[in-house]
C-alpha atoms as one frame of an Amber mdcrd trajectory, in Angstrom:
protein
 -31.928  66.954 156.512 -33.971  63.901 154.523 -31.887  62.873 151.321 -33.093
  64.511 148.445 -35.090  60.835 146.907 -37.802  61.666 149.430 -39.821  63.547
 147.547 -42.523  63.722 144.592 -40.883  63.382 141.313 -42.996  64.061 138.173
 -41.732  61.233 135.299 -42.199  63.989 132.373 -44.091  63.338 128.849 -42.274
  63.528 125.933 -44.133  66.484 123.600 -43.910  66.139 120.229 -44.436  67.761
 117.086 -45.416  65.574 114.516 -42.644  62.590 114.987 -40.129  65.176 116.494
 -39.399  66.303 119.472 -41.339  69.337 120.212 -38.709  71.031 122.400 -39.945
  74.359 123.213 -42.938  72.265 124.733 -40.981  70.145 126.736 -39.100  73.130
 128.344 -42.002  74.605 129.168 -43.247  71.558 130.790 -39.926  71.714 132.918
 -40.499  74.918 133.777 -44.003  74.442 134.672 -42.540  71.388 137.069 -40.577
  74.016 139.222 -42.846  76.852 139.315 -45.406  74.270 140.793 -42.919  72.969
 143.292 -42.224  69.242 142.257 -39.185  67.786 144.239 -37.467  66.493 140.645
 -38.407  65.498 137.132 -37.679  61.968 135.980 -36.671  61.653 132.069 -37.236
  58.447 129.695 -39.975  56.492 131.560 -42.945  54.801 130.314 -44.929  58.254
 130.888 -42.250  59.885 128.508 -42.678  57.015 125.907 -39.311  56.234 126.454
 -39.227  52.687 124.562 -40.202  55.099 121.553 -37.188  57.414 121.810 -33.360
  57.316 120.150 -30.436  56.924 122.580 -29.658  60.946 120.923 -33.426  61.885
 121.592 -32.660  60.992 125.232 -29.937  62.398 125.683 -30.965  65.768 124.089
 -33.959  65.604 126.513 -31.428  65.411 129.524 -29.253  68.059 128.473 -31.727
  70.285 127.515 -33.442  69.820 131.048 -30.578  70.146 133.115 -29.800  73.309
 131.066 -33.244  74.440 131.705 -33.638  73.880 135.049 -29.890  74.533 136.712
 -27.413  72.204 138.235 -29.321  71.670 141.668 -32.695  70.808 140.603 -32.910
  67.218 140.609 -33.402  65.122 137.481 -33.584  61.523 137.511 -32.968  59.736
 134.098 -34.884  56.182 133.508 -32.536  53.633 131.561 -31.988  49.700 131.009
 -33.558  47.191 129.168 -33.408  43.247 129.264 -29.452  43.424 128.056 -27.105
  44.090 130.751 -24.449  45.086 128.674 -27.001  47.664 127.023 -28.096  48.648
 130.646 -24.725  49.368 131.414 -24.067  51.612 128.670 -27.360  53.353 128.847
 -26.560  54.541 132.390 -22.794  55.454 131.762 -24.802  58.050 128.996 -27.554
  58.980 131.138 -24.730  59.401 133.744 -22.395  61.988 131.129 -25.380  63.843
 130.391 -26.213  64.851 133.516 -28.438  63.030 135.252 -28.488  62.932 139.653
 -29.721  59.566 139.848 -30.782  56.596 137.618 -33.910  55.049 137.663 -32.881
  51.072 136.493 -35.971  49.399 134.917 -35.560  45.753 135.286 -34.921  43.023
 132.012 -38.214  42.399 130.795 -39.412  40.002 128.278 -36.378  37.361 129.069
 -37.454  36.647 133.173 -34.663  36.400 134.632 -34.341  34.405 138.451 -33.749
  36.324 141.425 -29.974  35.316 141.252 -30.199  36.848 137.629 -31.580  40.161
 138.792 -29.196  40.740 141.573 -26.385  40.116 139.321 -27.689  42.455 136.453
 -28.834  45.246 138.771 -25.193  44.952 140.771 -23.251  45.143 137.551 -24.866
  48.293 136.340 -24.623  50.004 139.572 -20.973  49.616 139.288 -20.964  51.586
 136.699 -22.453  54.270 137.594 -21.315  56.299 140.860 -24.907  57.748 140.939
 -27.648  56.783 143.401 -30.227  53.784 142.009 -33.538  53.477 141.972 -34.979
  50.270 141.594 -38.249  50.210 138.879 -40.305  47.206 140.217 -42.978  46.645
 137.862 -44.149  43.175 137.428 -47.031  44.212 135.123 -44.596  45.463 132.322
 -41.397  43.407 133.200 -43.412  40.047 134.449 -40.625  39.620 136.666 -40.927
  41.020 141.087 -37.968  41.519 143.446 -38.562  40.132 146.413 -38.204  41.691
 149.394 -35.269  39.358 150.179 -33.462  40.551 147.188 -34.122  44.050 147.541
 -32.653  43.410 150.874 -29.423  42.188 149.340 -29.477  44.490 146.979 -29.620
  47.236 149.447 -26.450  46.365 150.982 -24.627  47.923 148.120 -24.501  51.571
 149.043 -25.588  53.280 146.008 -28.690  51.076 145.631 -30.355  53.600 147.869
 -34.736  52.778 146.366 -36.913  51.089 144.902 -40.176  52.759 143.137 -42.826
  50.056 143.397 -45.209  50.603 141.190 -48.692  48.817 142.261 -48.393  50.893
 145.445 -49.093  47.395 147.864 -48.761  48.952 151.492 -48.471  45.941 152.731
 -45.468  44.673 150.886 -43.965  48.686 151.529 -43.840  47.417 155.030 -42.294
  43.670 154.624 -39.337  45.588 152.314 -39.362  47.989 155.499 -39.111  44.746
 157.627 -36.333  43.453 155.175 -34.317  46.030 154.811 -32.447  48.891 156.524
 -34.391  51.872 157.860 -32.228  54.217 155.026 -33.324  51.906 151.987 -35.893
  54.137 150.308 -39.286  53.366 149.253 -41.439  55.408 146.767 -45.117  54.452
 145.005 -45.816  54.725 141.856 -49.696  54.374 142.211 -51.062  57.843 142.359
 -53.733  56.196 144.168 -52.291  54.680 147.391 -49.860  57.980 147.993 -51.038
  59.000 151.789 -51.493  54.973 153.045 -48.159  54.369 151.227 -46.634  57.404
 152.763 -47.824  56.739 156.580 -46.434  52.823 156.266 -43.041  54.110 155.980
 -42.603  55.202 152.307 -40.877  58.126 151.461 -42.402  59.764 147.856 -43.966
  59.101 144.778 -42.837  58.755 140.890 -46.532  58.475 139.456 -47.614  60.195
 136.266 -49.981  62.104 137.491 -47.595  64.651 138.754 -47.653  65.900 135.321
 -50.938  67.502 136.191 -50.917  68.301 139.203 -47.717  68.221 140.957 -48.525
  71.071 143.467 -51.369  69.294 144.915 -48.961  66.130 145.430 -46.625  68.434
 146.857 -49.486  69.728 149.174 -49.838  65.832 150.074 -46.401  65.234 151.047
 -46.199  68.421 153.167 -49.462  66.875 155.125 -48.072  63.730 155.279 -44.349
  64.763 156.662 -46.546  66.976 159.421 -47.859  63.473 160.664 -51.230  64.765
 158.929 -52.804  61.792 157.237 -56.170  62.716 157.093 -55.579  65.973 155.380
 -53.695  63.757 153.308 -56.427  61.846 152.850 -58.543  64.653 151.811 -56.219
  66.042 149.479 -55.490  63.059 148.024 -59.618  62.397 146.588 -59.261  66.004
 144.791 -56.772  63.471 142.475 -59.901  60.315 142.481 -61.525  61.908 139.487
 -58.591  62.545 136.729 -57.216  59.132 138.412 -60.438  57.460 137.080 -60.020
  59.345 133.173 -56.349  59.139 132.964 -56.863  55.105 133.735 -58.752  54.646
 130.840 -56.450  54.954 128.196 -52.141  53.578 128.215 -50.274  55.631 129.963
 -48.927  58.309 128.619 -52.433  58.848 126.683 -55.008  60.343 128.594 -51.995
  62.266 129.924 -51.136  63.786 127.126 -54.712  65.123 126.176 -55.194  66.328
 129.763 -51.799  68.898 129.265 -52.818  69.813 126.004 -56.273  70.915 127.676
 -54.093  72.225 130.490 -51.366  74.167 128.521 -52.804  75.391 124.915 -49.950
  75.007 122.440 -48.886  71.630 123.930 -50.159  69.056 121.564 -51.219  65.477
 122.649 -49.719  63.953 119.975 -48.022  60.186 121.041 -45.835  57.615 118.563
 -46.683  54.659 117.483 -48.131  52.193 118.816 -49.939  54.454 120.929 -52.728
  56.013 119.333 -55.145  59.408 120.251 -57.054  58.755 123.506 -61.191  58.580
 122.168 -62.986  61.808 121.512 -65.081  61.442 124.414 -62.872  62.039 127.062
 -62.095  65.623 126.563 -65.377  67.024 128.258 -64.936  64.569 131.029 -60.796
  65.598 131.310 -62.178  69.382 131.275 -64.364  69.081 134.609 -61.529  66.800
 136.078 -58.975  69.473 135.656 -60.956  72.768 136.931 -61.004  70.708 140.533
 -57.154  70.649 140.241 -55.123  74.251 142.074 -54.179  76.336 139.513 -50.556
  77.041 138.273 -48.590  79.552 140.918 -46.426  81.892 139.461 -42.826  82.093
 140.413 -39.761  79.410 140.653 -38.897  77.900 143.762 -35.543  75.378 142.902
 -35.601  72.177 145.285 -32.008  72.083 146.090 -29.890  68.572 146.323 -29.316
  67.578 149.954 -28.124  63.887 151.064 -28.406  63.092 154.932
């Protein structure tokens, strides 16, 4: 049986209610995640604002989703930030409260060397006996593992992926090249998902799996079946909310698209993100009705390893 990383994992908004969590909201957003058949839920990224949240307003989010959704449905908490020390206690909470696997964003701001990343993503995976996921994303961090250090990196056996987040098939396959056959590779570019998929990734973290994560899953079951064109097909149902969602910071557009999606949700976001222009909620309502509509019912993606 694959190990339980290969998968589409939805990284969850944070609903609010005025500058408070909005908690009833956010377990029906888990809930929703199930019923639709994503293969996890990943807490405290950049979708979920997480640079905006408390260390307690995490950690209430994780305990309040693994309550929610049981102890086999996978959720994947987000920590780390350019301190290692800080990393390193982020985790060991993320790792109390819960959480299945971490995903480790890399130090940004400070640009560390290659040697420098190795040695800060190594000490913070011994603290944690969970499985890591790498969060390559250059555009935010303005530092890039390369494939060579990934490689290294991969050696240690709880560094198990890396989520690249510009979706480059080409560099999927020289990490493929680099390192072993088990080291994982997911996209986070809801664009690429089928191309990235049939050059040897394995899944997707990408934000759009907030609204539609059945039609992702309806990807990845084409793509496992050696179906690529399907996939294909599938995959421009996705090209026009791609296009809206793009316009605004991520989690923005977002947001406004659930609140259109699921009445009661607001779209409200904290500072310094700001409401997503007026003139987008026409074009987010045709988007949407070209999306499958929610399936009732709760199928629970159980944790396997292989």
């Amino acid at each position: 049986m694959d190990h339980w990383l290969r998968g589409m994992f939805t990284p969850l908004v944070t609903p609010f209610s005025g500058d408070t969590l909005d908690e009833p909201a956010f377990l029906r957003l888990v809930d929703w995640q199930i019923q639709e058949g994503a293969d996890g839920i990943v807490l405290g990224t950049a979708s979920a604002e997480g640079a905006t949240l408390t260390d307690e307003e995490r950690m209430r989010l994780l305990g309040l989703a693994r309550a929610a959704a049981g102890p086999v449905y996978p959720i994947i908490a987000a920590a780390g930030s350019n301190a290692t020390a800080q990393s390193i206690a982020d985790v060991r909470n993320a790792t109390a409260a819960g959480a299945n696997a971490i995903l480790l964003r890399l130090p940004y701001y400070n640009k560390p060397t290659q040697a420098g990343l190795v040695q800060h993503i190594l000490s913070v995976a011994a603290a944690t006996p969970l499985p890591l996921i790498i969060d390559n994303d250059p555009d935010r961090c303005a530092v890039e593992l390369a494939p060579e250090t990934l490689a290294e990196l991969a050696a240690t056996p709880t560094i198990m992926a890396v989520l690249e987040r510009r979706g480059d098939v080409a560099r999927c396959d020289r990490i493929m090249r680099s390192c072993s056959r088990h080291f994982m590779r997911l996209t986070g570019a809801g664009d690429t998902i089928p191309a990235y998929l049939a050059s040897g990734g394995c899944g997707a973290i990408t934000s759009i799996g907030n609204l539609a994560p059945r039609l992702l899953g309806r990807i990845r079951d084409a793509c496992r079946a050696g179906s690529f064109e399907q996939a294909q097909i599938l995959q421009r149902r996705l090209i026009p909310i791609l296009s809206l969602v793009g316009r605004e910071p991520d989690p923005v557009a977002i947001k406004l698209a659930l609140s259109l999606q699921h009445p009661g949700i607001g779209p409200a976001c904290r500072l310094p993100l700001v409401a997503a222009a007026s003139s987008l909620v026409e074009d987010l309502t045709y988007a949407l009705d070209d999306l499958p509509r929610p399936i009732n019912g709760r199928s629970v993606h159980r944790l396997s390893a292989a």
